[in-house]
C-alpha positions as CSV (number, residue, x, y, z in Angstrom):
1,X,114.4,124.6,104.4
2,X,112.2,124.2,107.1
3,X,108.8,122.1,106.7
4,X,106.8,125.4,107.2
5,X,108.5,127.6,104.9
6,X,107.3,125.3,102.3
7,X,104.9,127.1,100.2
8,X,104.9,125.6,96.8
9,X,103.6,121.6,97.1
10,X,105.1,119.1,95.5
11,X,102.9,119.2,93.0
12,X,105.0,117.2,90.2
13,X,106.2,114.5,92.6
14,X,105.1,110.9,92.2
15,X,107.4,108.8,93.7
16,X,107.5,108.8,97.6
17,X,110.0,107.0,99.9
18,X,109.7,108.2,103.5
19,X,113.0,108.2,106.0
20,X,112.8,105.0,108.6
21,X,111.3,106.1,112.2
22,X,111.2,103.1,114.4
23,X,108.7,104.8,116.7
24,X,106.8,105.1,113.7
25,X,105.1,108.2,112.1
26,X,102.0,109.4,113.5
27,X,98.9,111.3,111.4
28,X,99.9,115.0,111.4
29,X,103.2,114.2,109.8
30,X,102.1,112.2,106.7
31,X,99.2,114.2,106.5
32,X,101.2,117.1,106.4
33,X,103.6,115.6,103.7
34,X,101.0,114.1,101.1
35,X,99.0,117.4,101.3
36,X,102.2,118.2,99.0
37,X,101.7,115.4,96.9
38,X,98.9,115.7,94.8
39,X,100.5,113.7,91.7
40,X,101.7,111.1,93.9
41,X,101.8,107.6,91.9
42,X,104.2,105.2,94.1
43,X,103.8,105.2,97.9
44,X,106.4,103.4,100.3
45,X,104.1,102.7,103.6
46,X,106.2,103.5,106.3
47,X,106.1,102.8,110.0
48,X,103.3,103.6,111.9
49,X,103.0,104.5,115.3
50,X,99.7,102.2,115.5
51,X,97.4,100.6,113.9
52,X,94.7,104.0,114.4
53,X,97.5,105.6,111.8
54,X,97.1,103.2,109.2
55,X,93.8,103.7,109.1
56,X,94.1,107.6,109.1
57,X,96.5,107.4,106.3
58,X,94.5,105.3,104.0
59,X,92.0,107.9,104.2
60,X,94.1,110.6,103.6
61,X,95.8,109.0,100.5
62,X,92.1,107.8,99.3
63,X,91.3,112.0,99.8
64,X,94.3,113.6,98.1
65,X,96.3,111.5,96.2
66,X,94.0,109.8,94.1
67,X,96.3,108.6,91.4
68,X,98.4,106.4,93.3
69,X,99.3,102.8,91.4
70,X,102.1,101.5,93.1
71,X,102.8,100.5,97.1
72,X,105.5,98.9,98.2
73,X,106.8,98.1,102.3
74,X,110.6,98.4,102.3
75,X,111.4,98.6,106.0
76,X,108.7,96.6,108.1
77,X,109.1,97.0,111.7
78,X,109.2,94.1,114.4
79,X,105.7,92.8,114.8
80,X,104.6,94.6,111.6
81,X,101.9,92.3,110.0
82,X,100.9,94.5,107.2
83,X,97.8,95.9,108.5
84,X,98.5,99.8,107.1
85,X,99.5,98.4,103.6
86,X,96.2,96.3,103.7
87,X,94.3,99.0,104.5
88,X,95.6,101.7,102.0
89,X,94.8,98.8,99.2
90,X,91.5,98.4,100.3
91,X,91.1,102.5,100.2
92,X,92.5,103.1,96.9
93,X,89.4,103.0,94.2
94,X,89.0,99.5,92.7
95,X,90.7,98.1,89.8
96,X,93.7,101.1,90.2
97,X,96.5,99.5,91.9
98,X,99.2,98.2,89.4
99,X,102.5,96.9,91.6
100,X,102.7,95.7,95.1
101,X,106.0,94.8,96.9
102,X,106.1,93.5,100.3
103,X,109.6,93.0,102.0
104,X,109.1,90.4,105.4
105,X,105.2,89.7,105.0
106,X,103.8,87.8,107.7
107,X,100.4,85.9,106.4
108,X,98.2,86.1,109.6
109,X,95.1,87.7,108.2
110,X,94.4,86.2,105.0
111,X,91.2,86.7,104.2
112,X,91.8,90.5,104.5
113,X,94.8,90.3,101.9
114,X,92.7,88.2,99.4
115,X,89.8,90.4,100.1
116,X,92.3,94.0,99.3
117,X,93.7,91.8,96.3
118,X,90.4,91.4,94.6
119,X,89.7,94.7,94.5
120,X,92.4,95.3,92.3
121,X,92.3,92.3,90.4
122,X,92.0,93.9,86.7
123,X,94.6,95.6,87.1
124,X,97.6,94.6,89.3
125,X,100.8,93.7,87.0
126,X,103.3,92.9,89.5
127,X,103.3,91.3,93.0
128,X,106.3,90.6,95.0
129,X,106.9,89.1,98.4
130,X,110.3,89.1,99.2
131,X,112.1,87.5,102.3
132,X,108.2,86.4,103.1
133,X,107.9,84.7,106.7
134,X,104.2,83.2,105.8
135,X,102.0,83.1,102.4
136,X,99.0,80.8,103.0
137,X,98.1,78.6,100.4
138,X,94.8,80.4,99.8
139,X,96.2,83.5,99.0
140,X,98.6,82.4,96.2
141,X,95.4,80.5,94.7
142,X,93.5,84.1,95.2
143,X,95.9,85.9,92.8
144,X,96.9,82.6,90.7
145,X,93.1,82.6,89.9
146,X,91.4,85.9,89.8
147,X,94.2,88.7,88.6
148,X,93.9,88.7,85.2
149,X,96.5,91.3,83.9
150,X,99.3,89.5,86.4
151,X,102.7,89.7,84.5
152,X,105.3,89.1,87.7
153,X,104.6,87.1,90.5
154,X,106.9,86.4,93.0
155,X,106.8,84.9,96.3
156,X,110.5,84.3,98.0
157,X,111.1,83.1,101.5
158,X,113.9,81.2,103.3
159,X,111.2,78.2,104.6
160,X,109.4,77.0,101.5
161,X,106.7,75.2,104.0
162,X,105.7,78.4,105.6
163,X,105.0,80.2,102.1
164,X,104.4,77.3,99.3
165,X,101.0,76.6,96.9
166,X,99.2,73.4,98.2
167,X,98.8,70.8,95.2
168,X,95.4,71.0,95.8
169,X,94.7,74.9,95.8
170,X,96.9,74.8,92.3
171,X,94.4,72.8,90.8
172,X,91.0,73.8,92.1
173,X,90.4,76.3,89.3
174,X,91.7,77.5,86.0
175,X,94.4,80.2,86.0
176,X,93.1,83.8,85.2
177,X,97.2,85.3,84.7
178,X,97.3,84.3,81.2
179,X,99.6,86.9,81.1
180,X,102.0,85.9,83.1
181,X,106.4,86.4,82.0
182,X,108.0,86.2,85.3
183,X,106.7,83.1,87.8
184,X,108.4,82.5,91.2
185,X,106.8,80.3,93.4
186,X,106.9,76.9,95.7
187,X,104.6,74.4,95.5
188,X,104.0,71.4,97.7
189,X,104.1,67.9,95.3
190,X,103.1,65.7,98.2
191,X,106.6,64.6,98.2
192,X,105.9,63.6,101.8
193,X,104.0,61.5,103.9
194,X,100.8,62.6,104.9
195,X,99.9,63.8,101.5
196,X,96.7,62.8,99.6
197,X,94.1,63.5,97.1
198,X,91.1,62.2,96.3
199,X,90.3,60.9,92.8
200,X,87.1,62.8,93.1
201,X,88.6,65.9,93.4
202,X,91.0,65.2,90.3
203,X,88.2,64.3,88.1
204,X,86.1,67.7,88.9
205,X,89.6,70.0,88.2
206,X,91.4,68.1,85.2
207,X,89.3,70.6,83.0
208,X,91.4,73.5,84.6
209,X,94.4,72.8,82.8
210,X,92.4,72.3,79.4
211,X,93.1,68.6,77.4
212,X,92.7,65.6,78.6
213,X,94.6,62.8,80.5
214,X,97.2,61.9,78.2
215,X,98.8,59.4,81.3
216,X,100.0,56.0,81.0
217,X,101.2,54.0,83.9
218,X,101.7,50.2,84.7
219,X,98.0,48.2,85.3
220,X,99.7,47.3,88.9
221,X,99.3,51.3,89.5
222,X,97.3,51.7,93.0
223,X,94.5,54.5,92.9
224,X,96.3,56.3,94.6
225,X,99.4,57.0,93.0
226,X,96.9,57.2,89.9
227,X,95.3,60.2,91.1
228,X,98.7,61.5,92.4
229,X,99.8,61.2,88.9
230,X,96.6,62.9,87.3
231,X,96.9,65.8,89.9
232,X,100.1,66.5,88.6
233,X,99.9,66.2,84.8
234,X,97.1,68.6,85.9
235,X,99.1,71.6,87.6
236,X,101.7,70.9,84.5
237,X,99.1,71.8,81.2
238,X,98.0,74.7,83.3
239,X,102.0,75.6,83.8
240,X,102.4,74.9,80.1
241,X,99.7,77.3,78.9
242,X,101.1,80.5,80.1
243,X,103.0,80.8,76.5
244,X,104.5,84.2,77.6
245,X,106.4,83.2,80.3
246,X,110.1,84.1,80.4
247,X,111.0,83.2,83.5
248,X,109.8,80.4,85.2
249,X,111.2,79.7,88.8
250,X,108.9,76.3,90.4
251,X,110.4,75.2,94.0
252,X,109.0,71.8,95.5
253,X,108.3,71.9,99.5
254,X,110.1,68.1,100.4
255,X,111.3,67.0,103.8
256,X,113.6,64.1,104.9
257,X,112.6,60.6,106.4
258,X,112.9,62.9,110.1
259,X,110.2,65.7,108.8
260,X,113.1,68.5,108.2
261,X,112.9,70.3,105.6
262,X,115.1,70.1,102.6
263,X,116.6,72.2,100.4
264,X,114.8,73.0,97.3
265,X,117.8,71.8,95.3
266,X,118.0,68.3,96.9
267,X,114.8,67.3,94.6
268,X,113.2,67.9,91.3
269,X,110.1,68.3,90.1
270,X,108.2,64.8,89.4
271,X,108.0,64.1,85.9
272,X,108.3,67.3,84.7
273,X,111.6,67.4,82.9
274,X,111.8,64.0,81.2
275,X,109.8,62.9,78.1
276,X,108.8,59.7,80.2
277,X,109.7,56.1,79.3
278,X,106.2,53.4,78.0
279,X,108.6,50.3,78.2
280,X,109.3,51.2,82.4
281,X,106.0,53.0,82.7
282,X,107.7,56.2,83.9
283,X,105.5,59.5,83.6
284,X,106.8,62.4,81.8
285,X,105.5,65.6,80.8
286,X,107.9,67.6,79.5
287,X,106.1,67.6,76.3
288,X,103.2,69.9,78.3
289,X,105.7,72.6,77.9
290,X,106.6,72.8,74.1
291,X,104.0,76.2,73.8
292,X,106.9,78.2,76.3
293,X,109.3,79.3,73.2
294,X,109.9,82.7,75.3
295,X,111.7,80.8,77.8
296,X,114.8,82.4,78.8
297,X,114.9,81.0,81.7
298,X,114.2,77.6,84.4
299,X,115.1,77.8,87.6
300,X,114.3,76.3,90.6
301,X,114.3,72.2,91.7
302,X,115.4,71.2,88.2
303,X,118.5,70.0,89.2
304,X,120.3,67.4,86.7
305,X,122.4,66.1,88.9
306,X,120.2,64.4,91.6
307,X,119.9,60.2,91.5
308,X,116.2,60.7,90.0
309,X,117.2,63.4,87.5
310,X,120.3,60.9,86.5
311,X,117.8,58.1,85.9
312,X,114.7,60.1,84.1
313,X,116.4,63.0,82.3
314,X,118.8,62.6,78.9
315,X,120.1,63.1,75.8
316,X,116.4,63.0,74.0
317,X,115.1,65.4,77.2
318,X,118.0,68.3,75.9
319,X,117.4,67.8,72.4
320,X,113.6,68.5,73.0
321,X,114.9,71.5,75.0
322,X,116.8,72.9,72.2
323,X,114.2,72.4,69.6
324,X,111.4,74.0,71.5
325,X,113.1,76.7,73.9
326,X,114.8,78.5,71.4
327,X,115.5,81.7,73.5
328,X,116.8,79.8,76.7
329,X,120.0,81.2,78.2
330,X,119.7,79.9,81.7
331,X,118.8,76.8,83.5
332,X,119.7,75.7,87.0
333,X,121.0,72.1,85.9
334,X,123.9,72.7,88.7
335,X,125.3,74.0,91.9
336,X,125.4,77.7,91.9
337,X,128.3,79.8,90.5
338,X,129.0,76.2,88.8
339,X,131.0,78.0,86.0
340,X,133.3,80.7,87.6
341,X,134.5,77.8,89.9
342,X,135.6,75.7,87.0
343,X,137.0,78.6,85.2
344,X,138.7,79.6,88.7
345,X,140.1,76.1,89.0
346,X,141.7,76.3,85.3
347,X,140.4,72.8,84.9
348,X,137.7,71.1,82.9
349,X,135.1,69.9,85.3
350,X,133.4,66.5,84.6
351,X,129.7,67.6,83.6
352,X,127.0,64.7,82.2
353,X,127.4,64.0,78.8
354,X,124.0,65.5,77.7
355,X,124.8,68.6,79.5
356,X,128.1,69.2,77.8
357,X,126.7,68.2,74.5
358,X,123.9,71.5,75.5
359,X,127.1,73.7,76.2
360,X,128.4,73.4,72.6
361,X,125.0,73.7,70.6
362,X,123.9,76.5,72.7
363,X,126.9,78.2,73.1
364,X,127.2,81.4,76.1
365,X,124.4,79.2,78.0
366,X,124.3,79.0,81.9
367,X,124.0,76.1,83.6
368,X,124.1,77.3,86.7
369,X,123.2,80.7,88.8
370,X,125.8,83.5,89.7
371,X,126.7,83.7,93.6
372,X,125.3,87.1,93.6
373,X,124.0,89.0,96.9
374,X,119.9,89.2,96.2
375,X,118.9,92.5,95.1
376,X,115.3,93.2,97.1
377,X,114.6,96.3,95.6
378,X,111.6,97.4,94.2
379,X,111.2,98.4,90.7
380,X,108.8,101.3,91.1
């Protein structure tokens, strides 16, 4: 039927996914089609034919389709920067937007992101960047620290440096996502040269995280690997109060003696998964975690099968695991697809002793992920 013999609107219709126009659409045409849409609920932003549309839309939508929750950008455009999803955020009423999902964001215009984000900041659930090119630090410490009903957050990219949480931005304030299940994100350790932070700064946050300093290191210990230390058992309590999470994916930004980046699975996480050692003053602070008994599952650089993780992570490290994760079924101790290769291969592989001694008290358990294509779809 032709759009002009349309009499009835949509009326009932809440989900909206516009065909791809790489010229990009221009006013009349979505005007014509959310005039139809009075219900509408979930809005794809589509192309635009420039930036003058995005701002006509946003207007539009904010006019007739006042009960729209959800936004998502499937199909940016080359040299698309965000600017009409920004702008229809900032037009729908405050605290009314519930999931956002951004496929190729490019961070250039921060300020204007954290400033849509806060208006929404009671009530957005979900937020997921996927295939992100940029994220600056700021943002993630915007929606780490004001959304208070957060229950996914997700930020995936192929260049962890371009879209990670700075040490220092993790730590400034106290976490307002209490609420948090599902937590994807990189962070930068300082696993690098060029990296500091001051003691001063560590003694004004280590209230964020709630406790106090429960380190011990040898006397020898400069300042500052001290503060290095502090800043770190900080970011970890903070990690270790979100008691709802079910799925916690933590990537560390590193780099090689040359400045290239590594792979996130070349490291782990400093002191995080070893109970620590008093006779070789080593850190640990696995203990922080014991409150996470929805766990399901730990992804990210928690490899066990690095030199460091050889060295600082055990028998007494898995036990502690078993005892206080009671619902894990996954955790990324190996290369990916680790068990369908040695099931393919018809031959017992040769595993660490503490990990095969997981494998039989928590039987069915992954030690690895699947070598799946990543799904990017929305889920609204």
């Amino acid at each position: 039927m032709a759009m002009d013999g349309l009499k009835t609107p949509l009326e009932h219709l809440k989900r909206l996914v516009l065909p791809g126009m790489r010229l990009g659409y221009r006013t009349e045409a979505i005007d014509w089609v959310v005039e139809q849409c009075p219900a509408l609920e979930a809005f794809d932003v589509p192309c635009f034919a420039n930036a003058s549309v995005g701002d006509a839309v946003s207007s539009l939508l904010q006019e007739r389709c006042p009960k729209i929750r959800h936004l998502s950008v499937r199909r940016p455009y080359l040299g698309y920067r965000g600017g009409g999803a920004m702008s229809v955020m900032e037009k729908i009423p405050e605290q009314r937007l519930e999931t956002f999902y951004f496929k190729g964001y490019m961070d250039e215009w921060p300020l204007q992101l954290e400033l849509a984000i806060c208006r929404h900041t009671e009530t957005l659930r979900e937020i997921r960047f996927v295939l992100c090119r940029k994220m600056n630090s700021s943002t993630l410490k915007t929606i780490l620290t004001s959304c208070q009903a957060l229950v996914h957050l997700e930020i995936q990219g192929t260049h962890l440096s371009n879209i990670h949480l700075s040490l220092e931005d993790a730590i400034d304030s106290a976490w307002a996502c209490h609420h948090l299940e599902n937590l994807h994100i990189a962070i930068d350790m300082g696993q690098h040269e060029g990296f500091s932070l001051s003691a001063s700064q560590i003694l004004e946050t280590s209230s964020a995280g709630g406790g106090s300093m429960t380190l011990t290191l040898d006397e020898e210990t400069d300042e500052d690997e001290l503060v290095y230390w502090e800043s770190l058992e900080t970011l970890y309590r903070m990690i270790g109060s979100l008691t709802r999470l079910t799925v916690l994916n933590l990537k560390v930004l590193t780099f090689d003696s040359r400045g290239k980046e590594l792979d996130y699975t070349s490291t782990t996480i400093p002191g995080l998964l070893t109970l620590g050692d008093g006779s070789y003053h080593r850190p640990g602070f696995l203990s922080l975690l014991g409150n996470l008994t929805r766990l399901r599952e730990l992804r990210g650089a928690v490899r066990a099968d690095t030199p460091k993780s050889i060295v600082t992570m055990g028998q007494n490290e898995i036990e502690w695991m078993i005892d206080h994760w009671p619902s894990l079924d996954l955790v990324e101790f190996l290369p990916t697809d680790h068990e369908n290769k040695a099931i393919a291969s018809s031959t017992e592989e040769e595993i660490l002793p503490h990990l095969r001694w997981l494998q039989h008290h928590r039987p069915g358990i992954r030690l690895s992920l699947k070598a799946e294509a990543p799904s990017f779809a929305a889920t609204f």
